[in-house]
N, C-alpha and C positions, 0 to 999 in steps of 0.2 A: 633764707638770705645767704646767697652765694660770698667767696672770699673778697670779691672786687667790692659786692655791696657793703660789704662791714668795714673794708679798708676807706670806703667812701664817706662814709659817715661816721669814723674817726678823724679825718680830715674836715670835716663841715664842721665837725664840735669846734675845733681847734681855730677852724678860721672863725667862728661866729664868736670867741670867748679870748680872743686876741686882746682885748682890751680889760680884760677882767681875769680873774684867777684862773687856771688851767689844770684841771684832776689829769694826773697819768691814768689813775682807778677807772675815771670814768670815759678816758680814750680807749684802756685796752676793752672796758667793757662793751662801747659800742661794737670795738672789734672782734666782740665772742671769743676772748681770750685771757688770760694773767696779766697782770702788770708789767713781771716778771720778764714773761717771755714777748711779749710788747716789744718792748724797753730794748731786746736781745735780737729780735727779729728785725727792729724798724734800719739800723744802720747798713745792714745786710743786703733789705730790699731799695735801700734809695742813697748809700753812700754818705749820709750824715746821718748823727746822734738824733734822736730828737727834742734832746735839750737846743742842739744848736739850732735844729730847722724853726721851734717855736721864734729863739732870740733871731735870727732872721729875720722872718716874717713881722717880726714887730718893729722892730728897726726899719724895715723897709716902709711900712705902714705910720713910722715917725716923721721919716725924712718928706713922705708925702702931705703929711698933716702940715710941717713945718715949712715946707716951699709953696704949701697952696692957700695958707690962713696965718689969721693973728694971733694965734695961740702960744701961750710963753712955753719958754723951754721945760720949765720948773711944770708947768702941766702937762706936757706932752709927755715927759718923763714919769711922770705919778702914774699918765692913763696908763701906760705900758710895763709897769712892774716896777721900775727903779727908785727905791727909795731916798735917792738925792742926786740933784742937778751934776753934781763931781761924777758919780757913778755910770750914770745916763752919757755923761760927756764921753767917757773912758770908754763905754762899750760902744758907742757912738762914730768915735776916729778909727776905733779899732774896723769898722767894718766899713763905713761911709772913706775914709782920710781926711775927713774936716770934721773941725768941731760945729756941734747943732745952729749955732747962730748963722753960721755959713752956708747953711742950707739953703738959705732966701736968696745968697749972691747969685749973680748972671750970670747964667754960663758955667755954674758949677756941675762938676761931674757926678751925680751920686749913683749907688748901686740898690736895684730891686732884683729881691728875689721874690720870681712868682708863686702863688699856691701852687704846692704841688697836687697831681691827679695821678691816679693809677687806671690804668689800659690793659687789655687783653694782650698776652704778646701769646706766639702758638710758639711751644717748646714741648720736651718730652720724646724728641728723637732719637736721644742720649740716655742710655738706662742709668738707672741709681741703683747701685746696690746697698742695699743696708740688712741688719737682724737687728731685733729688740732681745734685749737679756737684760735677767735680773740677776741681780750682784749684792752679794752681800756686805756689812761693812767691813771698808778696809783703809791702808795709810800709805800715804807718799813722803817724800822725803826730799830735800833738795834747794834748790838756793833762788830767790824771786826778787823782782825789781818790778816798781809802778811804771805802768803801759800807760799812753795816752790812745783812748778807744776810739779818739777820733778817725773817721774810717782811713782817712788823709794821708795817719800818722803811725798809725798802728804796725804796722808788717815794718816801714824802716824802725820802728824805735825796736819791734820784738827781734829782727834781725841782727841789731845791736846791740842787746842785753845778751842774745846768747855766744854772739863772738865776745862779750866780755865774759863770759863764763868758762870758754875756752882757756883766756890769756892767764885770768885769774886763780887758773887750776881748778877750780869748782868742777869741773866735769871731768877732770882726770884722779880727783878726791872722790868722787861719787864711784867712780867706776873701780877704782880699788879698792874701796869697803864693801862693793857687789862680787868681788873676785871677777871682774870683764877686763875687757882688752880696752886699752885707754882712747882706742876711735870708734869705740860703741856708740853707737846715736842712744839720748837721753830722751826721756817722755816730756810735754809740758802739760803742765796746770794752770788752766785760769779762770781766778773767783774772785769775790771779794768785790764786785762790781758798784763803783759809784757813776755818778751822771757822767764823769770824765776820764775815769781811770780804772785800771784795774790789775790787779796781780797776776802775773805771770811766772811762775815757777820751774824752771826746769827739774825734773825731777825722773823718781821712780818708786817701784814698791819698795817697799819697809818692811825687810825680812823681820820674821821674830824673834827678838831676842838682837837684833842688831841695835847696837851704841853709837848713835852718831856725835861726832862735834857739835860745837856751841854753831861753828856758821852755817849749820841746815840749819833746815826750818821743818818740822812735819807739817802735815796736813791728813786731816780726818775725816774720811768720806764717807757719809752714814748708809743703809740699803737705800737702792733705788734700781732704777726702771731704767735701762740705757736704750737708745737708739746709737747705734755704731755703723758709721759711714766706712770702708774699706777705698781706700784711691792707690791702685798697686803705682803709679806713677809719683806717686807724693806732691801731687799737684792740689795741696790742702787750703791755698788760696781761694782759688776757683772752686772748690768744694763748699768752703762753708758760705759761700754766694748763693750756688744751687740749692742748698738742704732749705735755707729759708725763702726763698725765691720760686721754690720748683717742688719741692719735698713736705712742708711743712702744712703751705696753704690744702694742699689736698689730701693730706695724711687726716689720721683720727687721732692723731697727737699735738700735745704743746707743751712747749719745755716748762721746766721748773726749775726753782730755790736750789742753786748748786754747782758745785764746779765744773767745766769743761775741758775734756782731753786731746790732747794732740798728741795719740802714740806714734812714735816711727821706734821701726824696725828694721836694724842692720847697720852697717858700720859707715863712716865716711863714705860720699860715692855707692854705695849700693843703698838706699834706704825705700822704705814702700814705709803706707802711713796710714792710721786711720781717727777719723773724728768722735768722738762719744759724747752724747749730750742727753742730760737727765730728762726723761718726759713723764709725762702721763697723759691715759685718754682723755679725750677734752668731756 
């Protein structure tokens, strides 16, 4: 079974169990993969989470249930996961702009989002460079703020955590306890991933023996197996698009349990960059 087919029939669990409980376990397993790296890959290849794309999909499958039948709100609500009419409401405006009873009015405007499908697109014109290395364990260092992973939201909120780490001194404090030049570009770290957020740390190595302040934070990165993306332009957007989009479906790899690197190297104005992401063979 090819990567389209198992992406296929991660999609068909999901649309057939829309009304009943939804295993992540057993989505990424149709898709011969981790949960983990599921969970890491799906926002990358389709531009939403896939907490959000489920909550979507059923909301959409609400508003059709409630403008085409007699069904009370208080059940349409249960079928779909929401354990109270308030809740059901809330996530309901939030995505429709009208509350559920409104659904039945004339002429009301509501929003569907379709099942999504994956298609053959021909890419690969464009080389990928990467090396896998193994590393042993080591520590970062540095000062982190919760990211929203929504794909949406992601790069302006990270863009804004790290000009506030500018303003705040955080990165001209880091770079004096490294003995650097205070417009050294800083590494980032990001772990700690929940369904909507995740830690972002700007950071770097943790010489030995160095004493940091109470406002870092270390971080402990145990051995592992890297896949390291090199982008001499630091066009690390567009990068970690390709890696799971382009790189991953046809590699013998899938990410694991662990943090992700964004090194850049070089000062203000001069930086090149590269991506690091934990794998192992599948």
């Amino acid at each position: 079974m090819d990567w389209l087919d198992r992406m296929k029939s991660a999609m068909e669990y999901i649309e057939t169990n829309l009304a009943d409980n939804i295993s992540y376990d057993e989505i990424a397993q149709r898709a011969c993969c981790s949960t983990y790296h599921f969970q890491r890959m799906f926002p990358f290849i389709t531009g939403v989470s896939l907490s959000e794309y489920i909550r979507r999909r059923r909301l959409t499958l609400a508003a059709f249930e409630l403008q085409t039948t007699d069904a009370k709100v208080i059940d349409v609500a249960l079928k779909y996961g929401y354990d109270s009419p308030e809740a059901f409401a809330r996530a309901f405006k939030n995505l429709h702009g009208i509350m559920p009873i409104s659904a039945r009015d004339k002429g009301v405007t509501l929003k569907a989002y379709p099942r999504m499908s994956f298609h053959i697109s021909i890419k690969g014109d464009v080389e990928m460079n990467y090396r896998i290395e193994q590393k042993g364990p080591f520590e970062m260092f540095g000062a982190y703020g919760m990211v929203n992973s929504d794909p949406q939201k992601v790069y302006a909120e990270v863009a804004q955590f790290r000009q506030q780490c500018d303003v705040d001194g955080s990165v001209e404090g880091m770079n004096g306890l490294l003995g650097r030049f205070s417009n050294t570009i800083l590494h980032a770290a990001l772990y700690d991933h929940t369904g909507t957020s995740f830690k972002y740390m700007v950071s770097y190595f943790l010489p030995k023996g160095l004493e940091i302040p109470e406002r870092f934070t270390k971080l402990s990165v145990p051995a592992l197996t890297w896949a390291i993306f090199p982008e001499p332009q630091c066009d690390l957007i567009k990068l970690w698009g390709r890696i799971y989009s382009e790189w991953f479906p046809t590699s013998e790899y899938e990410q694991v349990e662990g943090p992700t690197f964004e090194m850049y190297y070089g000062t203000a104005g001069y930086v090149s960059g590269e991506i690091w992401i934990p794998v192992k063979k599948k």
